[in-house]
N, C-alpha and C positions, 0 to 999 in steps of 0.2 A: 504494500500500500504506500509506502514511504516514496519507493522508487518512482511511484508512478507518479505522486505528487509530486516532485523535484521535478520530473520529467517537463510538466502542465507548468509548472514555474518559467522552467525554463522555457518553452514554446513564447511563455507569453513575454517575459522579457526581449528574445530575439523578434516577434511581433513585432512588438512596440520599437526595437531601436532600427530596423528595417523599414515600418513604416513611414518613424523620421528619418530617417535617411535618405529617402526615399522621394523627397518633394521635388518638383520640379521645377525654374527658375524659367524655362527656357520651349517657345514651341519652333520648329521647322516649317517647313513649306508643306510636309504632309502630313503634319501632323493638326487636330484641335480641340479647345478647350469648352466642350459642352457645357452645361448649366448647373448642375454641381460640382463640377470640377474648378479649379484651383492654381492659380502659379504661387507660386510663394517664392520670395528673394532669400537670395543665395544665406543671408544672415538672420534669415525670419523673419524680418522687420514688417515688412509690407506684402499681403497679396492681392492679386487680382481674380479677380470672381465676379459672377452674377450677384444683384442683388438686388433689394426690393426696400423702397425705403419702409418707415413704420405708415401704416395705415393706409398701405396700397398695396395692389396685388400686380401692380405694372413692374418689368425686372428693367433693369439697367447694366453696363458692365461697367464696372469703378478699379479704382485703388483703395484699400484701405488697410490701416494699420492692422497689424497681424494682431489682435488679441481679440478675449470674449467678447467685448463691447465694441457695436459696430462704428468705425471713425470714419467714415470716407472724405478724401482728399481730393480723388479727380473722377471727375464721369467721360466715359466715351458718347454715349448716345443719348445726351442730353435731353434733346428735341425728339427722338424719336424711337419712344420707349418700345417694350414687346410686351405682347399682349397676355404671351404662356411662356411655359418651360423650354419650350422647344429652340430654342435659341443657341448658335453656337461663334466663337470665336478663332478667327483661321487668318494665315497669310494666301491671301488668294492668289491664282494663277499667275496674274500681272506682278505682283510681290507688294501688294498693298494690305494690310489689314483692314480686316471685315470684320464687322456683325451680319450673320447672315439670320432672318427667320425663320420659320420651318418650313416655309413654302421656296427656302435658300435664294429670296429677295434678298438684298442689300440693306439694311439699315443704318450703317453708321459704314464710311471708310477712309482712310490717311488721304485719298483723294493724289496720290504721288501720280505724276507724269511718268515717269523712267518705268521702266520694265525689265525688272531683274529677277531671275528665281532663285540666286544662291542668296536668300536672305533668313534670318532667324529675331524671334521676335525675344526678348529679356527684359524681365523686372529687373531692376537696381536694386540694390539696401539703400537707395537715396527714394525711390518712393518713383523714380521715374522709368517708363515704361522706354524701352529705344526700340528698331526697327533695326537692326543691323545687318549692313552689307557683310556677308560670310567673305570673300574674295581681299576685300581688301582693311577689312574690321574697323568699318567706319560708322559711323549714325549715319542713317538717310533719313528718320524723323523719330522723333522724343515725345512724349505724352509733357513735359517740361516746357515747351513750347508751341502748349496750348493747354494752356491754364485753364481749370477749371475754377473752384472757389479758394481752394487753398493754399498760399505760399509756405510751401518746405525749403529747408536748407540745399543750397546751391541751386535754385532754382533763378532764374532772371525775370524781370517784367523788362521787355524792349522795345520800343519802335522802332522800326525799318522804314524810314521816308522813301530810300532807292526800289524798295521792293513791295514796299506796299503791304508790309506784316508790322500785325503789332502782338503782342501778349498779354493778356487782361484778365485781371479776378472779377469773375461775375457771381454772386452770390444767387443763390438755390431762390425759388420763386417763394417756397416753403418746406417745413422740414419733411412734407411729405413730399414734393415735387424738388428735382433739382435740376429744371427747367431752366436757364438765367431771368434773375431776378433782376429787380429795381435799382440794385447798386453793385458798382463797379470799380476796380481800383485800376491805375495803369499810369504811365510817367507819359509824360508831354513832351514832345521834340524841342530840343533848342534850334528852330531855322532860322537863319541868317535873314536880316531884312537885306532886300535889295538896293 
């Protein structure tokens, strides 16, 4: 009886440090992350998942602090929520990120011109999501530079007059919607009068 109890211990200690060990930080091009499933950063700090705020049954895909209590920091599909479960998260054919539906509509995507497939997608332990070229290990697009409500460390609020980008905290419409709201934070260009 002994034996076998040690045995049951042991099963469930190896469990448990397999299944933490076991997170993943990081999707591919064929690879995706359905609706209960999970990226978590490489330090546990932050994952990315489906979620639903309190008192709606609309899902979203966010960032949020890795603990019991839900923090969320950045929404992807702000505007345009899903309706069920059926929702999945993928780098699409073009090497863009997707929100696809279940009818695999488009709902939310990085919206990138360029066409590349050696790309992989990674959570930071900084809270920001990148889009990484495989080939040559660069950012082609950051969840960082496109601010949702929250400013995290090393993050930037920037305007770009030559290109016509800026980066702005737009606060949730309400704690049930986080739709942009009525206020907005962002830095003002110094241009040159003529």
């Amino acid at each position: 009886m002994r034996i076998r109890f040690g045995y049951f211990v042991l099963q469930i200690i190896f469990t448990c440090f397999f299944t933490l060990s076991s997170t993943i930080d990081i999707i591919k091009a064929n690879e995706s992350l359905a609706n209960y499933e999970a990226l978590i950063s490489n330090g546990n700090r932050f994952k990315l998942s489906f979620f639903s705020p309190p008192n709606s049954s609309r899902r979203y895909l966010g960032i949020m602090y890795n603990l019991p209590l839900m923090t969320v920091v950045w929404v992807a599909n702000r505007n345009k929520p899903l309706n069920d479960l059926s929702g999945t998260f993928q780098i699409s054919s073009d090497g863009n990120l997707v929100i696809l539906d279940g009818r695999k509509d488009i709902v939310w995507s990085t919206n990138l011109s360029s066409s590349v497939a050696n790309f992989s997608a990674v959570l930071l332990d900084t809270g920001n999501l990148v889009l990484l070229d495989n080939s040559n290990k660069s950012y082609v697009w950051e969840s960082f530079h496109h601010a949702s409500d929250s400013f995290l460390p090393t993050m930037r609020l920037f305007v770009d007059v030559n290109r016509s980008e800026k980066n702005v905290l737009m606060s949730w419409t309400s704690p049930d919607d986080p739709a942009p709201g009525r206020f907005a934070m962002t830095i003002m260009p110094d241009i040159p009068e003529s």
